[in-house]
C-alpha positions as CSV (number, residue, x, y, z in Angstrom):
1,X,120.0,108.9,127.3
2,X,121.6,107.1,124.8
3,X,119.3,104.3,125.0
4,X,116.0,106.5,125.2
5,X,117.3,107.8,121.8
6,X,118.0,104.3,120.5
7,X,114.3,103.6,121.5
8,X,112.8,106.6,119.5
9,X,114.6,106.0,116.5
10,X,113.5,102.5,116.5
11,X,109.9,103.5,116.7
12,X,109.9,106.2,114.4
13,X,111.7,104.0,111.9
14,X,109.0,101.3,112.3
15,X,106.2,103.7,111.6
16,X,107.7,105.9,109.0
17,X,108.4,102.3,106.9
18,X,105.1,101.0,107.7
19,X,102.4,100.4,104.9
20,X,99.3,101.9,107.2
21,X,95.5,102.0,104.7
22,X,92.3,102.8,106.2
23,X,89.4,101.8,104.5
24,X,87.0,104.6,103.7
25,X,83.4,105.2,103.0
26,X,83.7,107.4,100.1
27,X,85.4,107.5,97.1
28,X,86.0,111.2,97.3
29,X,87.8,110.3,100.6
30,X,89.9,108.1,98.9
31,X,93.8,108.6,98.1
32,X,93.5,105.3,95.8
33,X,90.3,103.4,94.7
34,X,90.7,99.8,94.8
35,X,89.2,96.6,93.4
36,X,89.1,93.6,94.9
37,X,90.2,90.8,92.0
38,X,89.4,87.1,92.0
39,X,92.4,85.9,91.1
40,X,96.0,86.6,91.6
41,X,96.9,86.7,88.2
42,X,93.9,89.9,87.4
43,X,96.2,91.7,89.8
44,X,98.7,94.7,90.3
45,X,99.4,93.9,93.8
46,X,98.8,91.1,96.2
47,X,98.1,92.1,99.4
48,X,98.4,90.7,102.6
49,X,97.1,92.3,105.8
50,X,99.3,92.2,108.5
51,X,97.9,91.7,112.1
52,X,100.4,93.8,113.9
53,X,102.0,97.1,112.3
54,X,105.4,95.9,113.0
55,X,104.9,93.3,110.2
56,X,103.7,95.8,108.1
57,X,106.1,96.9,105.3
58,X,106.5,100.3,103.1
59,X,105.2,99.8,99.5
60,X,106.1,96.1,99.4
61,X,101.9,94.7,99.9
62,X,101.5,94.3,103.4
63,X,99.1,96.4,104.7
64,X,98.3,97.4,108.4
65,X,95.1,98.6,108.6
66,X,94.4,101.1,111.4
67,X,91.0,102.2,113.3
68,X,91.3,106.2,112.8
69,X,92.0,107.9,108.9
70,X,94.5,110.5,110.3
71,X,97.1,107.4,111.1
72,X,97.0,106.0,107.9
73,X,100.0,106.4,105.5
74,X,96.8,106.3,102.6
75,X,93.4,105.9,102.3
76,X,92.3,103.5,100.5
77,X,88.0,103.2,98.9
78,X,86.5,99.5,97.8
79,X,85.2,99.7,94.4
80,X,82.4,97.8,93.2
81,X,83.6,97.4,89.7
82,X,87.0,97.0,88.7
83,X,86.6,100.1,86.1
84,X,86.1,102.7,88.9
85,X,89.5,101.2,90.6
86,X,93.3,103.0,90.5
87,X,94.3,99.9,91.4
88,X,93.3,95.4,91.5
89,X,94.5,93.8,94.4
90,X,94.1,90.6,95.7
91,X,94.8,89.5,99.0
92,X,96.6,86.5,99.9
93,X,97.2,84.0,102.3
94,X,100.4,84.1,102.9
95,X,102.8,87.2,103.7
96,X,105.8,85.6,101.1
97,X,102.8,86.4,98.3
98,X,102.5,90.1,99.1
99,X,104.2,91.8,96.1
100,X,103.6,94.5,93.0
101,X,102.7,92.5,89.8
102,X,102.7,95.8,87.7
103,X,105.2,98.4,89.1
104,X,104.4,101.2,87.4
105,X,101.5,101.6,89.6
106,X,103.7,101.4,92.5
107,X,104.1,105.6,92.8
108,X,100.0,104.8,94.0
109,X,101.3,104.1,97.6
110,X,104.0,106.5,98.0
């Protein structure tokens, strides 16, 4: 029993902590309307998407993306011009780059 319970703790704990967008069609769909930005240095996060959602992380720029909306923690809209966005990302390479550059957006993806 005890280990069953160790089991479901460990699984809620990994979903509840992890960073899970879906991509939408429309912005009125969207929890947060993001731009996609050249460089690193244009943006508020770096992201870097994660392949499995146990690598995922909560708030910290690795996203998880899922395959159905109702899973995600928040959905998330591609804008076609920076000026329509809540938010510039970039993603990166390499998961040790995933991070906020400007935290006061960071409420966003709670």
């Amino acid at each position: 029993m005890r280990l069953l319970l160790a089991i479901a703790t460990i699984f809620i704990a990994t979903h509840v902590l992890a960073q899970k967008v879906y991509s939408v069609e429309y912005a009125s769909q969207a929890d947060v309307k993001v731009y996609v930005v050249e460089y690193e240095s244009q943006a508020d996060l770096s992201v870097f998407k994660v392949d499995y959602l146990s690598q995922a992380g909560k708030n910290n720029g690795k996203w998880f993306f899922v395959e159905y909306a109702p899973q995600a923690d928040k959905k998330i809209f591609f804008t076609e011009y920076a000026s329509q966005s809540d938010l510039l990302i970039y993603f990166t390479e390499y998961h040790s780059q995933a991070k906020w550059k400007k935290k006061e957006k960071m409420h966003l993806f709670y």
